[in-house]
VOPAGU-2260 file (C-alpha; in pm, 1 decimal, decimal comma):
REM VOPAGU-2260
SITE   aa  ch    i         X         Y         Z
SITE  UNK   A    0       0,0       0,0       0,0
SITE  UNK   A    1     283,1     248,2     101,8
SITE  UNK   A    2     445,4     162,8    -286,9
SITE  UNK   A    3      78,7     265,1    -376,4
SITE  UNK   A    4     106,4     597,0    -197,2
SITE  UNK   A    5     362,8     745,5    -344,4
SITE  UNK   A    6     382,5    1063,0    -550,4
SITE  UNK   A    7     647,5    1174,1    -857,2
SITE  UNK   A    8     812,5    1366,3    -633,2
SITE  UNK   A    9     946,8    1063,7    -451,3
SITE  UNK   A   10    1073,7     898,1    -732,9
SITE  UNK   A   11    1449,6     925,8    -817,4
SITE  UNK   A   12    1552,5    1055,6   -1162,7
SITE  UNK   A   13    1706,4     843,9   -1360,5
SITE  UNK   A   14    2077,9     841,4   -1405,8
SITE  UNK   A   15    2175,2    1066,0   -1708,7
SITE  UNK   A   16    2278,7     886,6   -2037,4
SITE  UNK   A   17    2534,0    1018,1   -2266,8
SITE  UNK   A   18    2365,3    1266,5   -2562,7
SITE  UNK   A   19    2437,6    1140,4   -2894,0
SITE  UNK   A   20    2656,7    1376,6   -3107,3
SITE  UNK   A   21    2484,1    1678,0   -3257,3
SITE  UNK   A   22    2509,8    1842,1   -3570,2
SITE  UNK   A   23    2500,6    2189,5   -3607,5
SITE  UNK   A   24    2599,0    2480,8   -3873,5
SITE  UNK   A   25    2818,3    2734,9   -3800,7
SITE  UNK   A   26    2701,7    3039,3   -3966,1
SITE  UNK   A   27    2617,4    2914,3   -4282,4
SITE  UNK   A   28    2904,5    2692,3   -4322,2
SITE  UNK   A   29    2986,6    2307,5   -4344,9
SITE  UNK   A   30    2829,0    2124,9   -4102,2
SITE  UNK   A   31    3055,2    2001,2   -3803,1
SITE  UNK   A   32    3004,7    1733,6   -3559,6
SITE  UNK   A   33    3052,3    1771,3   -3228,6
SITE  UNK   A   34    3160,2    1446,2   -3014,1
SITE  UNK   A   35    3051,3    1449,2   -2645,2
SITE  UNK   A   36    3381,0    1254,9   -2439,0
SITE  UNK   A   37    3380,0    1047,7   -2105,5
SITE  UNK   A   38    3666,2     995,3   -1911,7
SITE  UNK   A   39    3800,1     834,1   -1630,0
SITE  UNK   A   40    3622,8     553,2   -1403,8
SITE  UNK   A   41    3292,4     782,5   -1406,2
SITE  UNK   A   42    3052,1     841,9   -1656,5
SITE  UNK   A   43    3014,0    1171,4   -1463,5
SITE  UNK   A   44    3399,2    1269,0   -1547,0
SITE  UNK   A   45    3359,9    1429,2   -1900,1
SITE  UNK   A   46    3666,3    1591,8   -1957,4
SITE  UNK   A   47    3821,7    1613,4   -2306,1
SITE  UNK   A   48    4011,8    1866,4   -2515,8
SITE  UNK   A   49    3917,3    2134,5   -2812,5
SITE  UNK   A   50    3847,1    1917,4   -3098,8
SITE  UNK   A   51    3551,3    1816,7   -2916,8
SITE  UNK   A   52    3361,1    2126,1   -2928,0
SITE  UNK   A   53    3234,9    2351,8   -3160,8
SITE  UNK   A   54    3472,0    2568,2   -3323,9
SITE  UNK   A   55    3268,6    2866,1   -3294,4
SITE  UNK   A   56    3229,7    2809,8   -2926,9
SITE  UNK   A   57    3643,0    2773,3   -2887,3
SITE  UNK   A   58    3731,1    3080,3   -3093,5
SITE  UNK   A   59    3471,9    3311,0   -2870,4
SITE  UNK   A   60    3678,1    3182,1   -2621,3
SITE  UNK   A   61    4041,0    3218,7   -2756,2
SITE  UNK   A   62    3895,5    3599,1   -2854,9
SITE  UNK   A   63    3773,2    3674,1   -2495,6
SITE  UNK   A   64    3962,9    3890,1   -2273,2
SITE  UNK   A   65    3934,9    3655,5   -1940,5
SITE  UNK   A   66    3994,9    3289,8   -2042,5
SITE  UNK   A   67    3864,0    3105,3   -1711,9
SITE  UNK   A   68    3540,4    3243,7   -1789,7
SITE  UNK   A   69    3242,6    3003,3   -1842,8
SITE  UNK   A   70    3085,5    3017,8   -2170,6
SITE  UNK   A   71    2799,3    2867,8   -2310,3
SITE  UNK   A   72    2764,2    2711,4   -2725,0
SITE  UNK   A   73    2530,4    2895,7   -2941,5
SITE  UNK   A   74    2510,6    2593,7   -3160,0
SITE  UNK   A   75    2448,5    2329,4   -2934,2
SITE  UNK   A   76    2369,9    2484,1   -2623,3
SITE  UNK   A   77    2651,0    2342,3   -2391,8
SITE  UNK   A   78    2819,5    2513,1   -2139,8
SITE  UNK   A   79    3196,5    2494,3   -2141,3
SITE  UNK   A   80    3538,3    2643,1   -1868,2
SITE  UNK   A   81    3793,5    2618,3   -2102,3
SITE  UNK   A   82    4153,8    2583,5   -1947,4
SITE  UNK   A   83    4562,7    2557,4   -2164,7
SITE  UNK   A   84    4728,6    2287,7   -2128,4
SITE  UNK   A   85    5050,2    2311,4   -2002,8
SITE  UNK   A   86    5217,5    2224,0   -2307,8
SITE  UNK   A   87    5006,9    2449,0   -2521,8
SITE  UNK   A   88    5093,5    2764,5   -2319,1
SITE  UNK   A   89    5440,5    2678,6   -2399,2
SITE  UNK   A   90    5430,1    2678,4   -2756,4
SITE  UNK   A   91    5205,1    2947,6   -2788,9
SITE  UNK   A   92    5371,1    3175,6   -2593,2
SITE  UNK   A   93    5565,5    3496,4   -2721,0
SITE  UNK   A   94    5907,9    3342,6   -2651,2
SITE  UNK   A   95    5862,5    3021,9   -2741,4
SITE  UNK   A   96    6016,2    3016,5   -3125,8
SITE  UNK   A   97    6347,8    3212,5   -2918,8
SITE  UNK   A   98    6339,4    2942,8   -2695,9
SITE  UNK   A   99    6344,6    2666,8   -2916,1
SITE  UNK   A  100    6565,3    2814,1   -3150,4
SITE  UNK   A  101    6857,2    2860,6   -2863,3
SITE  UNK   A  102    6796,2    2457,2   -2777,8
SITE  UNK   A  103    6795,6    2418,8   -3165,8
SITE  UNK   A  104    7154,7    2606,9   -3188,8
SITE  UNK   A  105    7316,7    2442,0   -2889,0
SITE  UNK   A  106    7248,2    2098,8   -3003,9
SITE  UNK   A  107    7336,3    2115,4   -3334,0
SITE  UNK   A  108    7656,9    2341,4   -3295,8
SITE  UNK   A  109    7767,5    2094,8   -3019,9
SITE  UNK   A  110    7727,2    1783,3   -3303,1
SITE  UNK   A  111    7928,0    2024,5   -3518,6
SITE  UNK   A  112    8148,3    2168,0   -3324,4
SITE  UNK   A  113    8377,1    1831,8   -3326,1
SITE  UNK   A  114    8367,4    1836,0   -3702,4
SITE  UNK   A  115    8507,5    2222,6   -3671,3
SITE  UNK   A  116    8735,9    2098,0   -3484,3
SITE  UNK   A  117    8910,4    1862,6   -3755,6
SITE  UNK   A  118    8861,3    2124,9   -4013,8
SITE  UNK   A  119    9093,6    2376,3   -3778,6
SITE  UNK   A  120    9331,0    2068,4   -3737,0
SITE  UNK   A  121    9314,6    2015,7   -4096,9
SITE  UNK   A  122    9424,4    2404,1   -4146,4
SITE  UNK   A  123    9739,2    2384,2   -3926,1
SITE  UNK   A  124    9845,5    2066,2   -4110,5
SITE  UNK   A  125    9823,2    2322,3   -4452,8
SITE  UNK   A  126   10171,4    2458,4   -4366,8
SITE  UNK   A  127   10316,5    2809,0   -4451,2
SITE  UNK   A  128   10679,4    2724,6   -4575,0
SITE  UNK   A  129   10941,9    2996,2   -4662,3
SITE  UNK   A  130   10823,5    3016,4   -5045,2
SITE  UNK   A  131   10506,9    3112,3   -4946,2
SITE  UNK   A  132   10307,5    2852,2   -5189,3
SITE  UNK   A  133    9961,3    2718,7   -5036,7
SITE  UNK   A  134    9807,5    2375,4   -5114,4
SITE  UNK   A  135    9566,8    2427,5   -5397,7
SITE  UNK   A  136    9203,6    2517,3   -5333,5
SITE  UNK   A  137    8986,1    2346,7   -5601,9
SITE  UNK   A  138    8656,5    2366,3   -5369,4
SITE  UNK   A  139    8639,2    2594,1   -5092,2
SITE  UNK   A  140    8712,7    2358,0   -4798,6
SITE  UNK   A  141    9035,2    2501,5   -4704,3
SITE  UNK   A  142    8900,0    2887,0   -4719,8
SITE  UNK   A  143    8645,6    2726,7   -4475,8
SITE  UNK   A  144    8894,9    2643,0   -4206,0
SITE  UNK   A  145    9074,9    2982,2   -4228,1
SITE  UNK   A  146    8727,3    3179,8   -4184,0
SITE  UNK   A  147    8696,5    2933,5   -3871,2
SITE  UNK   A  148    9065,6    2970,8   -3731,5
SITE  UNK   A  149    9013,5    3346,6   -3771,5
SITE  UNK   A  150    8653,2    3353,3   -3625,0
SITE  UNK   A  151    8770,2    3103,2   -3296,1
SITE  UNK   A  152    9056,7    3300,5   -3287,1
SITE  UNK   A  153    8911,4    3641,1   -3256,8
SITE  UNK   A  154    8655,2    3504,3   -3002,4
SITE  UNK   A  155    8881,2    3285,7   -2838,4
SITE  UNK   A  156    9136,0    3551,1   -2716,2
SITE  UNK   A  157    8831,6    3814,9   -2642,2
SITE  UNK   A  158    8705,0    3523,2   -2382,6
SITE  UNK   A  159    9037,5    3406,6   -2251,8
SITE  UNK   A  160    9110,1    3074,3   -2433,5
SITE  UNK   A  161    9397,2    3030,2   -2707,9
SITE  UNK   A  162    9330,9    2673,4   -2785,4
SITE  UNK   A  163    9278,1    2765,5   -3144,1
SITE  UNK   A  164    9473,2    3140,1   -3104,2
SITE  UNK   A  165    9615,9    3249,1   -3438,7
SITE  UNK   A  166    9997,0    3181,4   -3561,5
SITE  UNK   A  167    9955,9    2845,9   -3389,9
SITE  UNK   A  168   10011,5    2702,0   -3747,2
SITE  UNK   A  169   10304,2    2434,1   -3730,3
SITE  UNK   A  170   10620,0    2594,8   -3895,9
SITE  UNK   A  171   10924,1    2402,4   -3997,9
SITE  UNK   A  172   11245,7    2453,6   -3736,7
SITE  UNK   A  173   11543,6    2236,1   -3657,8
SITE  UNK   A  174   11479,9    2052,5   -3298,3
SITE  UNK   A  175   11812,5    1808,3   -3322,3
SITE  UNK   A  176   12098,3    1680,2   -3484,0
SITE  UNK   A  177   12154,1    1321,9   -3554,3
SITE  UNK   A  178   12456,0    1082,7   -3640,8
SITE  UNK   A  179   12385,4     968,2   -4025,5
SITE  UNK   A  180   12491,2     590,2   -4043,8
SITE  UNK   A  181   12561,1     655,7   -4402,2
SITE  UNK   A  182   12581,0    1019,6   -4529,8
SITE  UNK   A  183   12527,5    1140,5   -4850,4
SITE  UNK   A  184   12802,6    1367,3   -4855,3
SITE  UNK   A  185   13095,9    1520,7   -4643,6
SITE  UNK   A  186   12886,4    1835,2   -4561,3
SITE  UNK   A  187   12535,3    1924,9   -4512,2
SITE  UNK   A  188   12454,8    2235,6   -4561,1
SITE  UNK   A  189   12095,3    2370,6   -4404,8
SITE  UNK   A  190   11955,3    2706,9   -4369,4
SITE  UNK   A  191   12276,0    2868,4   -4520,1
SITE  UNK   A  192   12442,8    2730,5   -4203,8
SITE  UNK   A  193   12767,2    2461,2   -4283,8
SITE  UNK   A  194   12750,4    2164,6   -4035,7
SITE  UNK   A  195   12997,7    1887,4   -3924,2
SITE  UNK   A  196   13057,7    1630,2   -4185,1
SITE  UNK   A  197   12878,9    1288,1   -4155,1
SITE  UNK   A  198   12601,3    1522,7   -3931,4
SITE  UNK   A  199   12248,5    1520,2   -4088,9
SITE  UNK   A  200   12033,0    1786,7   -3946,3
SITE  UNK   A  201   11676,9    1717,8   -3916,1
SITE  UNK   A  202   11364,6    1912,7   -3964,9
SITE  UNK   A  203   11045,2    1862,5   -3778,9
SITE  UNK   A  204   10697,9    2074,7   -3748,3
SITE  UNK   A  205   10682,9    2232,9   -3383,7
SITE  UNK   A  206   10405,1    2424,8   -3296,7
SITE  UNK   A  207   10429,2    2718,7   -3070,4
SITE  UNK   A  208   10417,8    2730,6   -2745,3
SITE  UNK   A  209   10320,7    3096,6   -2677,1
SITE  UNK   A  210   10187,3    3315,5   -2945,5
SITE  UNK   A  211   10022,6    3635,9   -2917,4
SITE  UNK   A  212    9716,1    3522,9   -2735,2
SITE  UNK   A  213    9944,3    3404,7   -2449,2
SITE  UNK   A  214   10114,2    3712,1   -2444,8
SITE  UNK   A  215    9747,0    3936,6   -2436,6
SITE  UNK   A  216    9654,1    3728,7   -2122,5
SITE  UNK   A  217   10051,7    3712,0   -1974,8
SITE  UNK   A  218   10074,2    3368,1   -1985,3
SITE  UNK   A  219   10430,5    3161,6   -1996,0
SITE  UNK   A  220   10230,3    2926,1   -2251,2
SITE  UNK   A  221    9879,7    2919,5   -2436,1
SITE  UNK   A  222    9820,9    2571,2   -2290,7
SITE  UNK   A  223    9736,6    2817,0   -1941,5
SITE  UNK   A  224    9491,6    3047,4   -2098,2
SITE  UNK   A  225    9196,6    2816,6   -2073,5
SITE  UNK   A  226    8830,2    2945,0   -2041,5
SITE  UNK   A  227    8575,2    2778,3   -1752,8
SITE  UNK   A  228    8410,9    2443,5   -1890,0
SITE  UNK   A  229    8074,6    2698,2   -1963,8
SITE  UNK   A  230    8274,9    2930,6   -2165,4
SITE  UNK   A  231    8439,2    2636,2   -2340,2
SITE  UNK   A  232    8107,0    2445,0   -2393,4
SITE  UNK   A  233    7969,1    2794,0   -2553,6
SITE  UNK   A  234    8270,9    2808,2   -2806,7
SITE  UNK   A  235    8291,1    2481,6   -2905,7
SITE  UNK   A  236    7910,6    2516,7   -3027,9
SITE  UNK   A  237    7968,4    2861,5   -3183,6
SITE  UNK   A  238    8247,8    2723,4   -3378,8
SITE  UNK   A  239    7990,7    2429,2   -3471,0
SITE  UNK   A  240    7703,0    2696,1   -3573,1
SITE  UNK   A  241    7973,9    2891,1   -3798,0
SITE  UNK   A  242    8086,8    2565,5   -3958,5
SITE  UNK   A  243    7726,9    2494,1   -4035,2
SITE  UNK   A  244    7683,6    2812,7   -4143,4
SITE  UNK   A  245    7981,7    2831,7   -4428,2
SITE  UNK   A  246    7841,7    2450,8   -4501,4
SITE  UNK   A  247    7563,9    2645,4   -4679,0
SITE  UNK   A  248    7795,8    2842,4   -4949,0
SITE  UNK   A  249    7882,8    2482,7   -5073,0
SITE  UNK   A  250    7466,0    2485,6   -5162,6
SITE  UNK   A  251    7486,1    2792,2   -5260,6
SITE  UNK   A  252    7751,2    2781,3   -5483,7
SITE  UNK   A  253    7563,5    2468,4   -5661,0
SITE  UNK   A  254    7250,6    2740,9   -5712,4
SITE  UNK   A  255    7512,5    3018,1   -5863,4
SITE  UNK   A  256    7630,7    2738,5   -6092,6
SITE  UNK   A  257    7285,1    2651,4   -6202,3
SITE  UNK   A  258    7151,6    3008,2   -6235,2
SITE  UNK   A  259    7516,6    3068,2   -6459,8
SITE  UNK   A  260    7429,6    2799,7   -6647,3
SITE  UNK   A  261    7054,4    2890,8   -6719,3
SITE  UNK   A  262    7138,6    3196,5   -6822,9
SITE  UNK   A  263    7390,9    3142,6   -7068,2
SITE  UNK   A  264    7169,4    2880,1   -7248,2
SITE  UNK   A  265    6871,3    3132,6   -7259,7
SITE  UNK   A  266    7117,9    3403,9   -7431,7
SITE  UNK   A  267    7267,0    3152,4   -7695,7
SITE  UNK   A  268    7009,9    2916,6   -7739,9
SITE  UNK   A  269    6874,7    2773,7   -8066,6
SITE  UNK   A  270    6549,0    2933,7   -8183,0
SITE  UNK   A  271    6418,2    2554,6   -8244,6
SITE  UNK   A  272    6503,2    2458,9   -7808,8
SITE  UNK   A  273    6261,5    2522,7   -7588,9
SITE  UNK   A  274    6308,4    2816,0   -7379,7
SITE  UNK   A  275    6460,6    2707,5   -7015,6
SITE  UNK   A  276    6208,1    2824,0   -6735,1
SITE  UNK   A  277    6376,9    3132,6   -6499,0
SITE  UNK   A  278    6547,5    3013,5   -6199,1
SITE  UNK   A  279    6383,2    3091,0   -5859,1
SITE  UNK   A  280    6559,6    3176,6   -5568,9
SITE  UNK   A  281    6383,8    3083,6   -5261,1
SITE  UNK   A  282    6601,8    3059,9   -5029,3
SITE  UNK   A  283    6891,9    3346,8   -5050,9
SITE  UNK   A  284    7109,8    3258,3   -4749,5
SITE  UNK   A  285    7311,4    3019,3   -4967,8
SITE  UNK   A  286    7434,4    3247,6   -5215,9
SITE  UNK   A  287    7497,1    3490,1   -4913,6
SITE  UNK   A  288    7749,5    3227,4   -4770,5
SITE  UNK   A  289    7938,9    3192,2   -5106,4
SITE  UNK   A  290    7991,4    3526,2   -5101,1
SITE  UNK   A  291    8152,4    3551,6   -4786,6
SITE  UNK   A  292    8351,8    3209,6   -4887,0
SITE  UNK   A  293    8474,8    3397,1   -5167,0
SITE  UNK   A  294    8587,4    3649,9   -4965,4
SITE  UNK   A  295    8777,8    3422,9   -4725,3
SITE  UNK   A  296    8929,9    3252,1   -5044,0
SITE  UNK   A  297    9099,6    3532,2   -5245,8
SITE  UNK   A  298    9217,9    3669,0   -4892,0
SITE  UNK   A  299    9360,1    3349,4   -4729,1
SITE  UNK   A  300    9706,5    3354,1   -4836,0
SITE  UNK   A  301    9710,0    3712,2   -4673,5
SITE  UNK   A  302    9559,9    3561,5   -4322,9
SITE  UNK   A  303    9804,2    3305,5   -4323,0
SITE  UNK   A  304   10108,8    3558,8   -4365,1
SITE  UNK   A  305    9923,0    3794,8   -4040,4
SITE  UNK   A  306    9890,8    3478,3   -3867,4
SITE  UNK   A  307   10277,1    3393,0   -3903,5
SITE  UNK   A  308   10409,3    3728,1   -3812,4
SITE  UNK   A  309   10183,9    3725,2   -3488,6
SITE  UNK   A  310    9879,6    3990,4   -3531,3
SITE  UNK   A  311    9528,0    3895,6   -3387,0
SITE  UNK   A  312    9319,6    4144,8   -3499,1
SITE  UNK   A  313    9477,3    4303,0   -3784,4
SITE  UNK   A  314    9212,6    4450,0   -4003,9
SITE  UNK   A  315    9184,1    4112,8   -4256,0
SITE  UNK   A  316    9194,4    3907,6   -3990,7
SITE  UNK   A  317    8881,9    4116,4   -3800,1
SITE  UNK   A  318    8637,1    4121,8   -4124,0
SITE  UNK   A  319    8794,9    3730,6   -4173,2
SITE  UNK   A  320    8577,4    3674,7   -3849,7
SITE  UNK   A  321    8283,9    3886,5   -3902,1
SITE  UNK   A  322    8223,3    3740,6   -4274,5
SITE  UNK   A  323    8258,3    3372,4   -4096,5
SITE  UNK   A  324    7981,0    3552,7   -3831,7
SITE  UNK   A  325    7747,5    3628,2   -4101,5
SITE  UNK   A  326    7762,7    3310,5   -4186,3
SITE  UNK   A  327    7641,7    3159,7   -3885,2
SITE  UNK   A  328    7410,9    3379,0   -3863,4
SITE  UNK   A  329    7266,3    3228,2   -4181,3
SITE  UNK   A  330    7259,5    2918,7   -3944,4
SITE  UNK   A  331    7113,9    3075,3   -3690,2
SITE  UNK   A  332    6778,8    3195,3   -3943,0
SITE  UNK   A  333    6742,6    2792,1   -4057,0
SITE  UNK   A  334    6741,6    2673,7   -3662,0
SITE  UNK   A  335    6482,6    2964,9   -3646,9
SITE  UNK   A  336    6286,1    2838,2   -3985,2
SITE  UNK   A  337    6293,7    2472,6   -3795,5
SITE  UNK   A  338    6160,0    2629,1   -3519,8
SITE  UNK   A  339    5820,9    2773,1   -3659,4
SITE  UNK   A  340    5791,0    2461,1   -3785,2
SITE  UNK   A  341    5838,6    2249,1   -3487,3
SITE  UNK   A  342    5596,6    2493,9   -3295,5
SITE  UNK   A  343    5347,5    2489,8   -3564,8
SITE  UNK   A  344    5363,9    2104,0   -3599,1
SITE  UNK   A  345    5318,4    2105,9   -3181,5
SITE  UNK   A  346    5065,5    2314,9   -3171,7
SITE  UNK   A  347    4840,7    2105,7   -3414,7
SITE  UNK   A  348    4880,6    1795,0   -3207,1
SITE  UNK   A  349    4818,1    1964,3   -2879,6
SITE  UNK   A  350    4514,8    2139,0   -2802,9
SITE  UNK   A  351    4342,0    2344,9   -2529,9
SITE  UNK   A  352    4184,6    2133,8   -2269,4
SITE  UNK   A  353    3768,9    2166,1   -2216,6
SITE  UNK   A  354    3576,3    2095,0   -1894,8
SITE  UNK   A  355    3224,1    2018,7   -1965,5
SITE  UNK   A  356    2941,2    2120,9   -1718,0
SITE  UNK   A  357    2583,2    2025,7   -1650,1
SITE  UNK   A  358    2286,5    2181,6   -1742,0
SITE  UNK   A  359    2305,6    2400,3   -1451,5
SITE  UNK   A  360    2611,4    2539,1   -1508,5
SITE  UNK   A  361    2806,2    2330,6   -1230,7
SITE  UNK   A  362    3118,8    2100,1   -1238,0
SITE  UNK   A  363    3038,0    1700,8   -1188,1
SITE  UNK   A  364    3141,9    1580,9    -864,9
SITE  UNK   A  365    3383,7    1351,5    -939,4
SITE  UNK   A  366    3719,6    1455,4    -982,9
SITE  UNK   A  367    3784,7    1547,0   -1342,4
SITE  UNK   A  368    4062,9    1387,7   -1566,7
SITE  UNK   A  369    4281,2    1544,0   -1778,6
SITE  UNK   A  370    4395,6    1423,6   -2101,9
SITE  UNK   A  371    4614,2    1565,1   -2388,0
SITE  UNK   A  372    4638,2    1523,0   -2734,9
C-alpha cells in the first residue's frame, strides 16, 4: 500500500545517459560534428580537449579577454570552462620560437662543433713554408677552415682561451741533430748554415708554445689560458654553428652554378630549343654564404702571412671573423625556420583542454581527468 502511496516527487531521476553527437551549422558553413567525451572511471567525469567542441564556441573563447570564464555554445547549447594545457601555453607563448631556436643552436653546434674541430686541425696541417706557396684550393674547404681559425681566434682571445689562437700554425724549425749511419756527402749544408761532416740535421713541425694570445693574457704558454668548462662548452658550439653556417655556401655555390648555367643557355640558345624556365631563388642565405667564402678565399694567403708574423686582430683578420659571423648567422635563421615549424607542428597535435558542465552550469562531482592530445 505504502508503494501505492507514493507521488512523482518521490521517485528518483534516472541516471543521465550520454547525448548522442549533434550536428550543427556554423554560420552558414559546413556542417561540423561535435563528439561528447567520457573519461576516467565515471561516466560523470567528461573531460576532453578542443576538438571536441564547436569551433565557434572555442574561438569566442580564444577571442575573450578573461579565459577562465564560463561560456555557453550557441550551436548546441553546452556550457563549457575552457583551461591551456601546459604544453600548449608553452608553444604558444611569445618566446617560445626564441626558446626553441637557442635549444635548436646548442644541439646542433655541439654535433658540429667536433667536425670544426678537424677542419681547424686540418688548417694547421696546410703549412706556410718559406716560399710562401699554399696547397691548392679546387673547392672551398680550405677557405672554410681559415674563416673558422680566424673567427675562434678572434673570439677565443676576447674570452680568454687560445686553444685555437692564431699563428699556432706548425712551422718548420730544426729541434736536433743526428749521427747519419751513411751520409750522402761530407757536408750538409741547411739554412745557409755549414755543419759537421757525416752530421744530418733534421727538420720537424713544432708548434708554438706561446703566441700572441698568451702574451694578451701574460701567460708563460697558451696551454694556461683556458676558459671555464661553460665558456668552453659555448665556443665549441659557436664554432659548430659557424661551420654549419659556411656549409651552406657549398649549396649555394651549386645554385650560382645553375643560375650561370641557365642563363647562358637562354642568351645563346637555338630558336628551335625550348626556352629554359627562370630560376627561382627561394632561399637566398646560400648564395649569401658563397659570397663571404669567396671572400675568405681570395684573402687566405694574406691571413696566413698575419697569422705567421703574430697579429690577432689586424684589419683582414677582423672582417675574416665577421664574414665567418654572417655566416652563422645564416645558421642561426634555418634553426629559427625549424623552429616555426616544430611549434606549428606542436601546436596542431596539442590542443586546449575543455571541462564540460551540466545543465546548470556546475562542475560534476567527481574529480575530473585530464587528457592531452
Amino acid at each position: 500500500m505504502a508503494e501505492q502511496d507514493a507521488t512523482l516527487d518521490d521517485v528518483s531521476p534516472p541516471p543521465r545517459t550520454p547525448q548522442p553527437p549533434v550536428i550543427a551549422t556554423t554560420d552558414g558553413g559546413p556542417t561540423q560534428e561535435r563528439e561528447p567525451v567520457t573519461g576516467g572511471d565515471s561516466d560523470d567525469d567528461r573531460t576532453g580537449t578542443a576538438r571536441y567542441v564547436h569551433q565557434g564556441c572555442l574561438r569566442s573563447w580564444r577571442e575573450a579577454d578573461r579565459k577562465n570564464s564560463f561560456y555557453r555554445c550557441t550551436q548546441c547549447g553546452e556550457k563549457y570552462r575552457f583551461r591551456s594545457s601546459g604544453i600548449a601555453s608553452f608553444l604558444g607563448h611569445r618566446y617560445a620560437a626564441p626558446l626553441v631556436t637557442l635549444v635548436i643552436l646548442l644541439i646542433g653546434g655541439y654535433v658540429f662543433g667536433f667536425v670544426a674541430d678537424r677542419a681547424l686541425e686540418f688548417t694547421e696541417r696546410d703549412l706556410l713554408r718559406t716560399n710562401g706557396k699554399l696547397s691548392p684550393s679546387l673547392i672551398n674547404y680550405r677557405a672554410l677552415g681559415d674563416g673558422l681559425r680566424e673567427f675562434s681566434s678572434t673570439i677565443g682571445v676576447l674570452t680568454g682561451d687560445c686553444r685555437w689562437a692564431s699563428a699556432r700554425e706548425e712551422h718548420w724549425k730544426t729541434v736536433n741533430e743526428t749521427w747519419s749511419p751513411n751520409p750522402s756527402s761530407t757536408t750538409t749544408r741547411t739554412n745557409d748554415t755549414a755543419a759537421e761532416p757525416g752530421w744530418m740535421v733534421y727538420h720537424h713541425p713544432v708548434r708554438r708554445n706561446l703566441t700572441s694570445c698568451g702574451t694578451f693574457w701574460r701567460a708563460e704558454t697558451d696551454a694556461a689560458v683556458i676558459a671555464n668548462p661553460v665558456i668552453a662548452f659555448l665556443l665549441h658550439c659557436a664554432r659548430g654553428v659557424a661551420l654549419f653556417g659556411l656549409l651552406e655556401a657549398f649549396v649555394g655555390n651549386v645554385h650560382r652554378f645553375y643560375i650561370a648555367v641557365n642563363v647562358t643557355f637562354r642568351l645563346m640558345r637555338p630558336n628551335w630549343l625550348p626556352e629554359p624556365p627562370v630560376p627561382n631563388v627561394y632561399y637566398v642565405q646560400p648564395l649569401l654564404a658563397a659570397f663571404c667564402m669567396d671572400f675568405l678565399t681570395w684573402t687566405r694567403r694574406r691571413l696566413k702571412v698575419k697569422r705567421q708574423n703574430g697579429y690577432l686582430f689586424a684589419p683582414l683578420q677582423v672582417q675574416a671573423a665577421l664574414t665567418t659571423a654572417v655566416a652563422a648567422g645564416f645558421a642561426g635563421h634555418v634553426a629559427w625556420v625549424v623552429a616555426g615549424w616544430l611549434i606549428k607542428k606542436g601546436l596542431s597535435q596539442v590542443q586546449d583542454l575543455v571541462v564540460d558542465l551540466d545543465e546548470d552550469g556546475i562542475l560534476a562531482t567527481s574529480p575530473a581527468k585530464k587528457r592531452d592530445k
